[in-house]
Every structure is written in C-alpha cells, then in structure tokens.
N, C-alpha and C positions, 0 to 999 in steps of 0.2 A: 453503786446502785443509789439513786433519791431517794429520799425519806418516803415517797409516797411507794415504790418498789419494794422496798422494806416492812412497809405497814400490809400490803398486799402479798407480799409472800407470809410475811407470819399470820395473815388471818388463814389464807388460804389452807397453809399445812394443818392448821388446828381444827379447821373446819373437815380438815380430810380424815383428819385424826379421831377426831372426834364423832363423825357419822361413821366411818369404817368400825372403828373397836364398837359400838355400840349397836352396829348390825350385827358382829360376829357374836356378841356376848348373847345377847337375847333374840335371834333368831337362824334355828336351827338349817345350816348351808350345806345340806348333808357332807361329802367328804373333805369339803374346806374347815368344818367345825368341828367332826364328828366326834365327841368324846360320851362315853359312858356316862349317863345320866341327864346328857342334855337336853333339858327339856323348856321350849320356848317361856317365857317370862319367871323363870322356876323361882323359887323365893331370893338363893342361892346367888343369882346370875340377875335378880332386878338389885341385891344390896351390892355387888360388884361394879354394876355397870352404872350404880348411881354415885358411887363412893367415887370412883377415876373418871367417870360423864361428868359427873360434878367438878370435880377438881379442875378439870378442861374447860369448862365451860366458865368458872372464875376465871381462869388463864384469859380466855376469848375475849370476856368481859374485861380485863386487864389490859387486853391488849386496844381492843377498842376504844377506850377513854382514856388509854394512854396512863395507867396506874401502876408507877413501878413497883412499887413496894407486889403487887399481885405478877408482876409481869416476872420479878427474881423468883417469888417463892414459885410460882408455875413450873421454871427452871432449875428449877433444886428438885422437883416433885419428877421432873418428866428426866433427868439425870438420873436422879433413883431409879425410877423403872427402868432405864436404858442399864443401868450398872445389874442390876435383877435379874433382867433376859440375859445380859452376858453371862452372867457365873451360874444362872440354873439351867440355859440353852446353848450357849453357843459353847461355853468352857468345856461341857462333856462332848461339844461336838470334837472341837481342835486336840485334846488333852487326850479323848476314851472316857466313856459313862462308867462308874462306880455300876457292881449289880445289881444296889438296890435301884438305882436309878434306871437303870434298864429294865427292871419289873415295872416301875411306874411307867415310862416311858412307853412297854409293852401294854399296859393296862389302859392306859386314858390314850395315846396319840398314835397306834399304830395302824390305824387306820383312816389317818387324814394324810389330806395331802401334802406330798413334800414336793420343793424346789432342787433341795441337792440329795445327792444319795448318800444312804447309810454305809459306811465303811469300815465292816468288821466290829467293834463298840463303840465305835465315832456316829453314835445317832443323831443324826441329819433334823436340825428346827424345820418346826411343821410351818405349808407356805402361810398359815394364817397370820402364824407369831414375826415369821419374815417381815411379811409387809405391814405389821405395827410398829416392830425393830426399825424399818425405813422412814415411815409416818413417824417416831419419836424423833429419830434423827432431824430430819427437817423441820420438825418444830425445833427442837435443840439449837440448831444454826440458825433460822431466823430469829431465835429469841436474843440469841448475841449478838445480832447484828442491830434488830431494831432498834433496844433502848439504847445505843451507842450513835444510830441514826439521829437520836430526838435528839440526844447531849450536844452532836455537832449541829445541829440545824438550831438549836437553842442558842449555842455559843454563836454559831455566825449570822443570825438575826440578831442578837444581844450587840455585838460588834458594830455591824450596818445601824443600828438604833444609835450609838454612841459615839 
C-alpha cells in the first residue's frame, strides 16, 4: 500500500470510529443502545463520550500532521480499549460469564441487540460493542501501518535526495 493509501485508510477508520461511538454514546438507538438509564446527552455519557471523542480526535489530529509522538500514544490508548472489551466482553463470551456478571449483563444489555447468540453462560457482546470492537481494530492496523509508511517514504526520499 502508498503512503497516500496508508494515510487514507487511517484517517478514514478514525473518522468511523470516532462518529460511530459518539452516536452511540450520546444518542439513544433504541435496541442498538438500549441500556438502563440512557438517557440522550446525560451528564454521565457527555463526560464519556468527551473523554474517548477526545482522545480520538487528538489521534485524527496526530494523524493528520503527521505527529508521531500523538500517533503511538493514540495506539497505546485504542490497544487498551481493544484489550478492555476482550476481558470484560468477549472472555465471558469464549470462557462462560461469572454470576455476577451475568446479573450485570442481565441488567444493562439484555435487551440490545446481539449479532451472536447466547450459549447457555457464554453471553454473546451486544452488536453495538461488536462494531466498535471492529472500528478499534482498523484503526489499530492502520495505525501500524502508517507511521512505518512515513519512515520508509522518509528513508527513500532521504536516499533519492543523496
């Protein structure tokens, strides 16, 4: 992939990233979102979705002027979340949910929508958290691609110059 392929898929997944979780966070999708208390701009869900919107949004801003020091730490921030969702969502999927976890799970997400099915204590991530799970991911692999893009396009423009 060209460096310009590289710069364009990582704005794009961030940009997807970044408008997706910030619809879901602060505006109520009935059974896509549906949790107990959600209630559109709630104090709760504008200091959430400004804390991780923000974080992304330096990420974007990283990525767009080409700032790596913003571009790793984005990378390190959006890895933590990916590592988050695996051991609070997906572990009790693959493993079986603990019972306390299946009261919470009963209590805030049994009424949104899922993509896979629940399988006896193996409760199934709801589809919202899926397709943030996949939106991390693709920011994740573009973000190792890009700045490894700029290094060779620097070194073989550095080259051709000398």
């Amino acid at each position: 992939m060209t460096k310009g392929g590289h710069y364009g898929a990582a704005i794009t997944a961030q940009v997807v990233l970044l408008a997706y979780f910030e619809l879901c966070i602060l505006i109520p999708l009935g059974r896509w979102n549906d949790q107990p208390g959600h209630v559109a701009f709630s104090s709760g869900n504008i200091i959430l979705g400004a804390a991780i919107g923000g974080a992304q949004l330096l990420l974007l801003i990283g990525t767009v002027w080409r700032l790596k020091p913003l571009l790793w730490f984005g990378l390190l921030g959006d890895t933590v979340w990916l590592l988050l969702h695996i051991y609070s969502l997906w572990v009790p999927y693959v493993l079986g949910a603990t019972p306390q976890y299946a009261r919470m799970y009963a209590r805030v997400w049994s009424r949104t929508t899922k993509l896979l099915p629940d399988l006896g204590n193996h409760l199934a991530p709801v589809a919202m958290h899926i397709l943030i799970d996949v939106s991390v991911v693709a920011v994740i692999v573009t973000l190792v691609s890009y700045p490894r893009s700029l290094q060779a396009a620097g070194t073989s423009s550095e080259r051709s110059a000398g």
